[in-house]
C-alpha positions as CSV (number, residue, x, y, z in Angstrom):
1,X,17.0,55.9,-76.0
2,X,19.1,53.0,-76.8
3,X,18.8,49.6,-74.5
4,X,22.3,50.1,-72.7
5,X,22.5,46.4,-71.7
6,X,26.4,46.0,-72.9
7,X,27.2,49.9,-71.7
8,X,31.2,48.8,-71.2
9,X,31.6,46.9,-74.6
10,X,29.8,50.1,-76.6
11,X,32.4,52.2,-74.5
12,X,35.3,50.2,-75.3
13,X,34.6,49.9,-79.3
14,X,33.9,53.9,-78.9
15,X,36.9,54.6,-77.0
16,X,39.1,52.5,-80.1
17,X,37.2,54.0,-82.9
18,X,37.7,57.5,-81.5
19,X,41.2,56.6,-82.4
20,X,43.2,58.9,-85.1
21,X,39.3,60.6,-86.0
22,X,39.0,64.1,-86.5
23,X,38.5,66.7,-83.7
24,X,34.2,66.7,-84.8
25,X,34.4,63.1,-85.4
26,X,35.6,62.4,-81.9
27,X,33.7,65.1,-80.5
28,X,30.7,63.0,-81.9
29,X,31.8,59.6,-80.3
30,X,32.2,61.2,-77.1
31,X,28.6,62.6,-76.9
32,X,27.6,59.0,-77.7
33,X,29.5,57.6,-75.6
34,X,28.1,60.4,-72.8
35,X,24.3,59.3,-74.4
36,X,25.3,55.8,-73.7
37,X,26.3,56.5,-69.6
38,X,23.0,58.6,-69.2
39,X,21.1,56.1,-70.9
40,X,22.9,53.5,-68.4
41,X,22.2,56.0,-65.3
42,X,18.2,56.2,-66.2
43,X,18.2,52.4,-67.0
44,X,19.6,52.0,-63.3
45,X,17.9,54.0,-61.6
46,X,14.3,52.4,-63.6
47,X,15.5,49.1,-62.3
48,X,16.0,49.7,-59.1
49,X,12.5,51.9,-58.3
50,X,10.2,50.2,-56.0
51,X,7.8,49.9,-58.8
52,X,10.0,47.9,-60.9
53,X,11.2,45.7,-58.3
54,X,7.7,45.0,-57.2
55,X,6.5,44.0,-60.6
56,X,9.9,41.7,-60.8
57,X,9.1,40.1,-57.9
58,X,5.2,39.3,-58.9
59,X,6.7,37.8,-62.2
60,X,9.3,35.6,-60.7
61,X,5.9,34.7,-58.0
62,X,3.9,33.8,-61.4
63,X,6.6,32.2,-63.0
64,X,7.4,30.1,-60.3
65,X,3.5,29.2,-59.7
66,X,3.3,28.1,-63.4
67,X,5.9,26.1,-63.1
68,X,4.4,24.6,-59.7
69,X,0.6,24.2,-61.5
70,X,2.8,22.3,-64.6
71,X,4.6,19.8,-62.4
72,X,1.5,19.3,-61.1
73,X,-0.5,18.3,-64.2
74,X,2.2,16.2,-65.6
75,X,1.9,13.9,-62.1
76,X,-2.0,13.6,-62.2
77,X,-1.6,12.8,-66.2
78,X,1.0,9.9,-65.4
79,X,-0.8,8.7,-62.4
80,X,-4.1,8.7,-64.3
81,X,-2.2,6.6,-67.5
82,X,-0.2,4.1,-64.8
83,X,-1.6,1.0,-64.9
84,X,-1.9,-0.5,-60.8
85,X,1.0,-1.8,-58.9
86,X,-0.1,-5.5,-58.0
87,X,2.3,-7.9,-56.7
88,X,2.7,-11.4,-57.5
89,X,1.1,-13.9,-55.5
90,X,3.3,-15.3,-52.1
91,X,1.2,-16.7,-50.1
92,X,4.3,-18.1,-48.3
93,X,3.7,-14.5,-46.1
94,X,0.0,-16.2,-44.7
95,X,-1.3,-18.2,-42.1
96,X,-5.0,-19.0,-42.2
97,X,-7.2,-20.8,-39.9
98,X,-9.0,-23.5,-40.4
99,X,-12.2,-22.5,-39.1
100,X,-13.5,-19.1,-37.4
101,X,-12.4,-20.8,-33.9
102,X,-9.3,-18.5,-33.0
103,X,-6.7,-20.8,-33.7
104,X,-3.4,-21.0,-36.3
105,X,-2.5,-25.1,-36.2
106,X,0.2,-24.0,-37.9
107,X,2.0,-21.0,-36.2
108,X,5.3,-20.7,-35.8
109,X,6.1,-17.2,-34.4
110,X,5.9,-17.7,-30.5
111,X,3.7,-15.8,-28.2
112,X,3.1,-12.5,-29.5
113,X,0.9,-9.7,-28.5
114,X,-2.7,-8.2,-30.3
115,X,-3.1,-4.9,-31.0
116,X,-4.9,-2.2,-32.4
117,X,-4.4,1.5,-33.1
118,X,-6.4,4.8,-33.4
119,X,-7.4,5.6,-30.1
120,X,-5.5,8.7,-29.7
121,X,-4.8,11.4,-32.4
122,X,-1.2,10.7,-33.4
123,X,0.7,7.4,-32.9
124,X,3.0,8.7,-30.3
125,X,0.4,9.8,-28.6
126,X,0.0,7.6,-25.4
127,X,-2.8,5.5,-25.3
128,X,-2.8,5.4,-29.2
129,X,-2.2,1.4,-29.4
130,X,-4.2,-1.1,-26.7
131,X,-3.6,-4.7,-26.0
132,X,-6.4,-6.8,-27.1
133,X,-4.9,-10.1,-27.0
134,X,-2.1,-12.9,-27.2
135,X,-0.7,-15.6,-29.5
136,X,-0.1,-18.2,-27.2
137,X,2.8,-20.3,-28.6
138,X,0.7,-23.3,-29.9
139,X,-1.2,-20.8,-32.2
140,X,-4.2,-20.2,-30.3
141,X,-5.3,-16.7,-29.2
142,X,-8.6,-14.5,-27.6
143,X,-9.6,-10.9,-28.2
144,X,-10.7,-8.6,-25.9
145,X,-12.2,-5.2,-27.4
146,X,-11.8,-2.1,-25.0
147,X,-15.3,-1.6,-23.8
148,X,-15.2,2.5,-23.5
149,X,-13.8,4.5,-26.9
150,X,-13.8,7.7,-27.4
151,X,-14.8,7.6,-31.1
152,X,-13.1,10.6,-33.4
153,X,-15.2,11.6,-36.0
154,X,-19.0,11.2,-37.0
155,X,-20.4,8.3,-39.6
156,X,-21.3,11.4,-41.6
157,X,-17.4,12.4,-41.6
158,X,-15.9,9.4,-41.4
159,X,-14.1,8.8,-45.2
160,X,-15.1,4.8,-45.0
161,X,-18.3,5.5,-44.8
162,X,-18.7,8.1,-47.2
163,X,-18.7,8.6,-51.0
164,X,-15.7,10.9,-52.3
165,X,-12.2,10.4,-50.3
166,X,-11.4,7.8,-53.3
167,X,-12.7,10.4,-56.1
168,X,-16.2,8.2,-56.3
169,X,-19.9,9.9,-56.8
170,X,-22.9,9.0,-54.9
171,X,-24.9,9.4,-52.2
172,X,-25.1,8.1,-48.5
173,X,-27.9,8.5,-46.5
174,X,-27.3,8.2,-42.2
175,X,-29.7,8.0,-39.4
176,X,-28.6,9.6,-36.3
177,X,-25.7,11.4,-38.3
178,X,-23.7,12.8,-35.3
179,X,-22.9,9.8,-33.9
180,X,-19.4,8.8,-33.6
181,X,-17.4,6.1,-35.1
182,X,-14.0,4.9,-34.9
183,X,-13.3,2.4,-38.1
184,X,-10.4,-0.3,-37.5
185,X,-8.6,-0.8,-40.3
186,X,-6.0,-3.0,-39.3
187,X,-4.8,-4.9,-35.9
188,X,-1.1,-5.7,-35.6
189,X,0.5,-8.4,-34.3
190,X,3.5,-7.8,-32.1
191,X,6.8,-9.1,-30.8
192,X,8.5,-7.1,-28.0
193,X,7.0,-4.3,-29.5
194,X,8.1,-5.2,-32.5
195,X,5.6,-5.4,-35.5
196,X,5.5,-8.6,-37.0
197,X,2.5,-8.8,-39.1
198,X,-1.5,-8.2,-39.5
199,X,-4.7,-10.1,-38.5
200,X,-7.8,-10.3,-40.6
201,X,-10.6,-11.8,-40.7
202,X,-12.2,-13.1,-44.2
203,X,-13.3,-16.2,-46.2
204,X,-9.8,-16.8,-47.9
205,X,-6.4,-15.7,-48.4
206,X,-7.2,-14.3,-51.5
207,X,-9.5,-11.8,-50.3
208,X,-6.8,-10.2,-48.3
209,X,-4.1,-10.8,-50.9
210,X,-6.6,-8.9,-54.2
211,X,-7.2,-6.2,-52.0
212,X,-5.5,-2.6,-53.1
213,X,-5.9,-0.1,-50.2
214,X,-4.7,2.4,-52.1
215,X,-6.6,2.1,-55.0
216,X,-9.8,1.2,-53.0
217,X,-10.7,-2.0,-55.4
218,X,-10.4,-5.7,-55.5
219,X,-9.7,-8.5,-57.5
220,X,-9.6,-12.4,-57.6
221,X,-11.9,-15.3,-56.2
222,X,-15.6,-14.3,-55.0
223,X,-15.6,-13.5,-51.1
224,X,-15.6,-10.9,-47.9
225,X,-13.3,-9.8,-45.8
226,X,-15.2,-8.4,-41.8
227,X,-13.8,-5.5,-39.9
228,X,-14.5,-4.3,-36.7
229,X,-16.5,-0.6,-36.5
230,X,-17.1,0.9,-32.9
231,X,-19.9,3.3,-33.2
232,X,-21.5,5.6,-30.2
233,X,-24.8,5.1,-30.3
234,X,-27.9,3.5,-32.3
235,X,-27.2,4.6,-36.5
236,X,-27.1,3.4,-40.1
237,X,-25.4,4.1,-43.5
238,X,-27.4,3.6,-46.4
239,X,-26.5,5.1,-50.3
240,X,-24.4,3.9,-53.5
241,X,-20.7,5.2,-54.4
242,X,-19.4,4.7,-58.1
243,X,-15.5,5.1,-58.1
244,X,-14.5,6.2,-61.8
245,X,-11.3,4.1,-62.9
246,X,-9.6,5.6,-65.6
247,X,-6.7,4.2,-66.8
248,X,-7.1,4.5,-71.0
249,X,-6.3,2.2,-73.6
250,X,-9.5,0.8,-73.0
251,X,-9.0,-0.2,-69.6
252,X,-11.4,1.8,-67.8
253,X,-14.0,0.3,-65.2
254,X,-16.6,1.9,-62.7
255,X,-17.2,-0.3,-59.1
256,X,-20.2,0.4,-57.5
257,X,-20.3,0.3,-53.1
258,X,-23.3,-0.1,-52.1
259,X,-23.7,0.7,-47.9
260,X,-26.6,-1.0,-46.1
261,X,-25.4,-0.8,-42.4
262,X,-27.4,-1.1,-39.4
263,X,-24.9,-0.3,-36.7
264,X,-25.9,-0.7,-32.7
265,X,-24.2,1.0,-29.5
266,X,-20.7,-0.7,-29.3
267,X,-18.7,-2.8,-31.6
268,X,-20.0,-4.3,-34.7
269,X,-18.5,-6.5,-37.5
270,X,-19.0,-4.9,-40.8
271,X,-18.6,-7.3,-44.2
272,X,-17.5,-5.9,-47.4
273,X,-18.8,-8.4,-49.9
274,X,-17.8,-9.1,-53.5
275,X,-19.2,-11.3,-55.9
276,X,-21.2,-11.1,-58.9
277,X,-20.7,-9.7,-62.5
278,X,-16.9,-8.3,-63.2
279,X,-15.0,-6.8,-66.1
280,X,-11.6,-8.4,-66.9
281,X,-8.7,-6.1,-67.6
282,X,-5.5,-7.3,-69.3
283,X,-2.6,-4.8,-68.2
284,X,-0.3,-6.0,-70.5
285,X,3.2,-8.2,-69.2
286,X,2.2,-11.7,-69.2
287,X,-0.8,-13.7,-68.1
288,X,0.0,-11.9,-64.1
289,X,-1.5,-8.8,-64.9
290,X,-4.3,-10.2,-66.2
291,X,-7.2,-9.5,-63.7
292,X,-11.5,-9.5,-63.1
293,X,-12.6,-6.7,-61.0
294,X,-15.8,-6.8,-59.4
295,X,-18.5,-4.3,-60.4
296,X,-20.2,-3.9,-57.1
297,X,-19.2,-4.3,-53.2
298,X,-22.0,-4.2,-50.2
299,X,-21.4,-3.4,-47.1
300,X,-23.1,-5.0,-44.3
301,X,-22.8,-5.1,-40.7
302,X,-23.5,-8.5,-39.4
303,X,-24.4,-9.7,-35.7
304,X,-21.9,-13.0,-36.0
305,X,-18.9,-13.9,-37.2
306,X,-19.8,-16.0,-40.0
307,X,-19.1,-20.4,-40.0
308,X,-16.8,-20.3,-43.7
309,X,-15.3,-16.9,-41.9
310,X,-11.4,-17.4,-41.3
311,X,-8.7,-15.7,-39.2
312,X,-5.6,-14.6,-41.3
313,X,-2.2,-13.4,-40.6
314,X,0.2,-11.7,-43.1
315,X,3.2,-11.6,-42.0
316,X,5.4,-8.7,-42.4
């Protein structure tokens, strides 16, 4: 049976060669031409079985999927080989203290309002942000953490604590491992409800300013940076996490955590610490992207903020 994809062309050049043909020879062009409609009808009728449409539709489904698994690939293969975005250095966007007392000598914002977030599920959720403080105008401020929180998620689940969110190995061992935490990351300073900028606390500017959320690793001058964990009851974290950086080109480097937390009932100040050996990568572009990254971080939780320890603000 022939294909009878172009039925009405095969019709057309019949119907013009049947022109000025003898009666057989015409006779002959019609039956093909008859041959070619039947083979059209059986073609149609395949096509549009329920079989046939089925399989169509799975291919298209497969097809599609493939091209969907592709796409995919080529964006972990270019964000594997991309180098990481780190900005220039404006330190113009700081304000540091000049001791752990709670004071900017410099500020220059007005009063402005403390808070923090995570205490409800989604952010316009109400109750998700609380007050903790003020800005007075000549720079000085107090903090006030909520006494009761309703902490949502265990240590064990909770993806600071834990080796694997940022694609690292290891091992973390918790006592007590159903008690619950709730991690700040960040407190916001606000203006009329307007966000203005961050408060942290840590031994320099630089410490803030080399950290990469996103890529979970820091560079620059030796130092910590303390955050504030609220955990439910008496429990510790304890273990190593190697996160495998792999950018090519020579450019890869492993950074070890290493957890040795003792947390108590309440709020605690945890320090993420980084000093000692590093491995200097040069990503190419001037003497900007040339950077150190530090082979190991501890965390710790200590019982006071620290005397070199210094309150920082990033503005916005």
């Amino acid at each position: 049976m022939r294909t009878p994809i172009y039925l009405a062309t095969i019709l057309t050049l019949l119907g013009m060669a049947c022109k000025g043909r003898a009666p057989e020879e015409q006779k002959m062009m019609e039956d093909m031409g008859k041959e070619a409609m039947e083979a059209q009808r059986q073609y149609d009728s395949v096509m549009k079985s329920p079989q046939v449409k089925k399989i169509m539709q799975q291919t298209e489904a497969m097809e599609a999927q493939t091209k969907i698994d592709w796409n995919k690939r080529n964006a972990e293969k270019q964000k594997k080989n991309q180098k990481p975005n780190i900005p220039k250095k404006n330190y113009e966007a700081y304000v540091i203290s000049k001791s752990n007392t709670k004071k900017f000598d410099n500020w220059s914002y007005g009063e402005a309002d403390i808070t923090m977030g995570g205490f409800a599920s989604r952010q316009t959720d109400p109750g998700y942000n609380k007050k903790i403080g003020t800005i007075k105008v000549d720079g000085s401020f107090e903090i006030k953490l909520p006494e009761k929180v309703s902490p949502r998620s265990t240590i064990k689940e909770n993806r600071w604590l834990g080796c694997g969110y940022f694609g690292d190995k290891g091992k973390i061992d918790y006592s007590n491992s159903n008690t619950g935490v709730k991690e700040n990351r960040y407190i916001h300073i606000k203006i009329n409800d307007q966000l203005i900028g961050l408060l942290f606390m840590a031994s320099a500017i630089e410490v803030i300013d080399g950290w990469n959320p996103l890529q979970h690793h820091y560079h620059d001058i030796p130092g910590y940076r303390l955050e504030w964990f609220y955990v439910g009851g008496e429990t510790s974290a304890k273990g190593r996490c190697v996160k495998e950086n792999r950018y090519g080109e020579g450019k890869d480097f492993d950074i070890t955590t290493v957890f040795d937390m003792q947390l108590k009932p309440g709020w605690n100040l945890v320090k993420r610490e980084f000093d000692g050996p590093r491995i200097n990568i040069d990503w190419g572009e001037g003497e900007h992207n040339k950077h150190s990254y530090y082979k190991e971080e501890k965390i710790t939780a200590v019982t006071l903020l620290p005397a070199d320890a210094k309150w920082v603000f990033k503005a916005n």
